[in-house]
Wavefront OBJ file of the C-alpha trace (Angstrom):
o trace
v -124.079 -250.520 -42.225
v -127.954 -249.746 -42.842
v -128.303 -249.938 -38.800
v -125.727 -247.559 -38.228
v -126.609 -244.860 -40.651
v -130.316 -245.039 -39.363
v -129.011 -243.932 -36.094
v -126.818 -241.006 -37.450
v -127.403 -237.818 -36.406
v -125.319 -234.576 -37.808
v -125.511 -231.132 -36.227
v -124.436 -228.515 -38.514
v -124.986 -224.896 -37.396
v -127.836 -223.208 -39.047
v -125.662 -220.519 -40.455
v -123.584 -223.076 -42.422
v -127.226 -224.617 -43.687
v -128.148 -220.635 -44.769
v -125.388 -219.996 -46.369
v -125.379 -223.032 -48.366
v -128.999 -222.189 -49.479
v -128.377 -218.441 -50.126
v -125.340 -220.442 -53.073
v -128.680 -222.277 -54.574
v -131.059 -219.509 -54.315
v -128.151 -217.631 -56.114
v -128.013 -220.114 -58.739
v -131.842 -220.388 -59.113
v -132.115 -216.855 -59.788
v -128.987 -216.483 -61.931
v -129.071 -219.568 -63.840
v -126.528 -218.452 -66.655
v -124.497 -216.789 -64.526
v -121.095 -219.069 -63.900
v -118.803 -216.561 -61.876
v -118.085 -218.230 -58.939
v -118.462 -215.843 -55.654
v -118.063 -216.258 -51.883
v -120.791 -215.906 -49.965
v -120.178 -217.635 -46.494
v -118.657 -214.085 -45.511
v -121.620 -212.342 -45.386
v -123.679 -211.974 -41.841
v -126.839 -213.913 -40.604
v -128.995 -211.179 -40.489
v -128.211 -210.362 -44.120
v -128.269 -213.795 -45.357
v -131.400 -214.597 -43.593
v -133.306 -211.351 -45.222
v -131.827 -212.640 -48.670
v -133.094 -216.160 -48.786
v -136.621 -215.637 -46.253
v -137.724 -211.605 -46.785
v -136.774 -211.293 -43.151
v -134.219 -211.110 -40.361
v -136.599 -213.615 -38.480
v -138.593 -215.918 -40.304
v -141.301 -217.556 -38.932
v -140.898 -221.203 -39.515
v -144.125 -221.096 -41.919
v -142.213 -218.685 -44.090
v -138.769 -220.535 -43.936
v -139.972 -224.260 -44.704
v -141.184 -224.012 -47.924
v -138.043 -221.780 -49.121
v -135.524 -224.377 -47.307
v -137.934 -227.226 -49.642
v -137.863 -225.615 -52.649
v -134.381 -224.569 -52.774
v -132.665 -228.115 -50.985
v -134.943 -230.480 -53.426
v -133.008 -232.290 -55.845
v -129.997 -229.686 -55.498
v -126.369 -230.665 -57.321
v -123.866 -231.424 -54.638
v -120.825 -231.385 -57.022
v -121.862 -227.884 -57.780
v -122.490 -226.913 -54.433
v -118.644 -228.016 -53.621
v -117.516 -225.988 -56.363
v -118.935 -223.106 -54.441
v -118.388 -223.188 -51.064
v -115.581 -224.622 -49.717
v -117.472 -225.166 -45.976
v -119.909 -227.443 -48.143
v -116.972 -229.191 -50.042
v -115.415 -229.964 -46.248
v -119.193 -231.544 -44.746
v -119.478 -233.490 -47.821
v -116.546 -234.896 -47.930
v -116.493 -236.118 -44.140
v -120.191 -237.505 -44.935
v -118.894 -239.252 -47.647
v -115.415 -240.495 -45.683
v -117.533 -241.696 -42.916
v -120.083 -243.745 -45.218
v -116.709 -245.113 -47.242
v -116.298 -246.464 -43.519
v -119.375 -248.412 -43.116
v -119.528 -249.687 -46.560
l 1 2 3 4 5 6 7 8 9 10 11 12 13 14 15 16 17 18 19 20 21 22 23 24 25 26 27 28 29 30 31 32 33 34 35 36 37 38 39 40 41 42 43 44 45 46 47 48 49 50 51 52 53 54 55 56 57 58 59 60 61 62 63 64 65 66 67 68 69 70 71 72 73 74 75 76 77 78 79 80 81 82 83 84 85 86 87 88 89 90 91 92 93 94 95 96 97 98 99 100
């Protein structure tokens, strides 16, 4: 199984990623807030200005945001909120059920 994980490579578009980091920003900076809202409606452009402080991030900007926010983030809560994460993870964790 090891072997074949090492060589697995998932493409996910970079919107989906955004999005998913805009749900963890959102929780980061409303920690007692537990209203759950959609946010994978919302545009790029908007989404990227949220989460980076620009339409266009230069990748010195956007690396440490994308670290800070997708370090030791809650998956099941994550799920809870977007229903695009809740469908990845689940096929990620079908597919290693698979190998096991």
């Amino acid at each position: 199984m090891k072997e074949k994980i090492d060589k697995l490579l998932i493409a996910l578009p970079v919107q989906c990623i955004e999005h998913w980091l805009w749900y963890l920003k959102h929780k980061k900076d409303n920690p007692a807030l537990t209203k759950n809202i959609s946010l994978e409606s919302q545009p790029r452009k908007k989404v990227k200005f949220i989460l980076y402080g620009y339409e266009d991030p230069p990748n010195e900007i956007s690396n440490p945001i994308v670290d800070g926010l997708s370090k030791n983030f809650d998956a099941s809560w994550l799920e809870q909120r977007s229903e695009s994460f809740k469908h990845f993870h689940s096929q990620v964790k079908a597919f290693i059920d698979k190998q096991v």
